[in-house]
N, C-alpha and C positions, 0 to 999 in steps of 0.2 A: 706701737713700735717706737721705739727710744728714739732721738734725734741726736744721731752717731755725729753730725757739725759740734754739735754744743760739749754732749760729753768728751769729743776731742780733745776741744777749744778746753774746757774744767779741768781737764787732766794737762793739760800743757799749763796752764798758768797756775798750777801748784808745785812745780817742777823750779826751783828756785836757782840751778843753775842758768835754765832757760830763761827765765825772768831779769836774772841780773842782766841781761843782755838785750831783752824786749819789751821790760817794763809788761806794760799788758796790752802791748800792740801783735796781739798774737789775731789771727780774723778766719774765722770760718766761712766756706763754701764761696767762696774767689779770687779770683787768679793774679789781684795788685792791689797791696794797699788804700786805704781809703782816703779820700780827697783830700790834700793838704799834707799827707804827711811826705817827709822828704826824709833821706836818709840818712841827713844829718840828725834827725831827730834821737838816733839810735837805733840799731836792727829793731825789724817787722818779720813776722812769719804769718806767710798766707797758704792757708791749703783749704784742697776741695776733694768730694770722693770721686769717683772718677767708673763705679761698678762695683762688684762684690756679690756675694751670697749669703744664704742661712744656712746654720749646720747646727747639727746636735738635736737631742731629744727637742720636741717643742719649738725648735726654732729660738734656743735660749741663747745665740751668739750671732753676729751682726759681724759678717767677715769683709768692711770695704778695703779696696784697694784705691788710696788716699795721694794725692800729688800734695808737695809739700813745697813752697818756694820762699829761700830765708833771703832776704834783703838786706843792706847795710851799706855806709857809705867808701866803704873798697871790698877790692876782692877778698882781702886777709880778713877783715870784719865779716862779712856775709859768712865766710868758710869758717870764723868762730862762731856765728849762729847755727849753722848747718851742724857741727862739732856734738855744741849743746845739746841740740834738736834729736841728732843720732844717742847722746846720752841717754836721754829721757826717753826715750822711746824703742830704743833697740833690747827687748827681753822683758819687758813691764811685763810686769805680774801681781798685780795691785786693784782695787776697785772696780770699778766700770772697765775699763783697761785693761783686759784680762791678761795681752800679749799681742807685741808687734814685731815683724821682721822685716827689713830692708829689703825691695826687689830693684831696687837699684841706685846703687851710690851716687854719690852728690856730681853734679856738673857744672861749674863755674858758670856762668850765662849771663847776657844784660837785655836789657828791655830797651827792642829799638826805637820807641820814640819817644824814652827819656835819657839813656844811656844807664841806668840804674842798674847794680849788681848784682847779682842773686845766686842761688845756690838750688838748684833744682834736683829735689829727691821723692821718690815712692817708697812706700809703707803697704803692707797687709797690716792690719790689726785687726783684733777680734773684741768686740765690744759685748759685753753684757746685759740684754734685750730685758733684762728685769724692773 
């Protein structure tokens, strides 16, 4: 079975509008940035799957349904990550990446015990188990 974090994680940091914004602070399979970074550093996106299924002949697609939380140091920045993040991944049709849809738009949020910004959205995407 493919490791649907990784090829995520592949697929978003070839995504160059995404990148202008995250550098390659992009982090699979948890929920806050990793130690040390701050949000002045420049937007982070952190996501994990969260469930999903298999479908198709063989079991050839990996269907998670994926949390996604984009970080930056205000709300307007975080909501340019989230932006990007909905670019790049809203109708992919491409590699591993076969195709993702939003099941639910972005919601403004902070992290209570940093006050940190973020932008909290879920994905289906359907991954390519090959």
């Amino acid at each position: 079975m493919r490791d649907v974090g990784k090829a995520i994680c592949d697929y978003l940091l070839a995504q160059a509008s995404l990148t202008a914004l995250t550098g390659t602070r992009i982090h699979a399979e948890t929920d806050t940035p990793p130690p040390g970074y701050k949000p002045s550093d420049g937007g982070c996106v952190c996501f994990k799957t969260r469930g999903g299924d298999m479908r198709t002949q063989e079991d050839a697609l990996i269907l998670p349904s994926v949390q996604f939380k984009c970080y930056a140091a205000s709300d307007v920045a975080a909501n340019a990550v989230y932006r990007a993040l909905f670019d790049a991944l809203q109708g992919a049709r491409a590699g591993t990446v076969r195709w993702a849809q939003i099941e639910a738009l972005g919601a403004t949020l902070s992290e209570p015990e940093t006050g940190w910004p973020f932008v909290l959205t879920y994905y289906k995407i359907h991954v390519a188990n090959d």
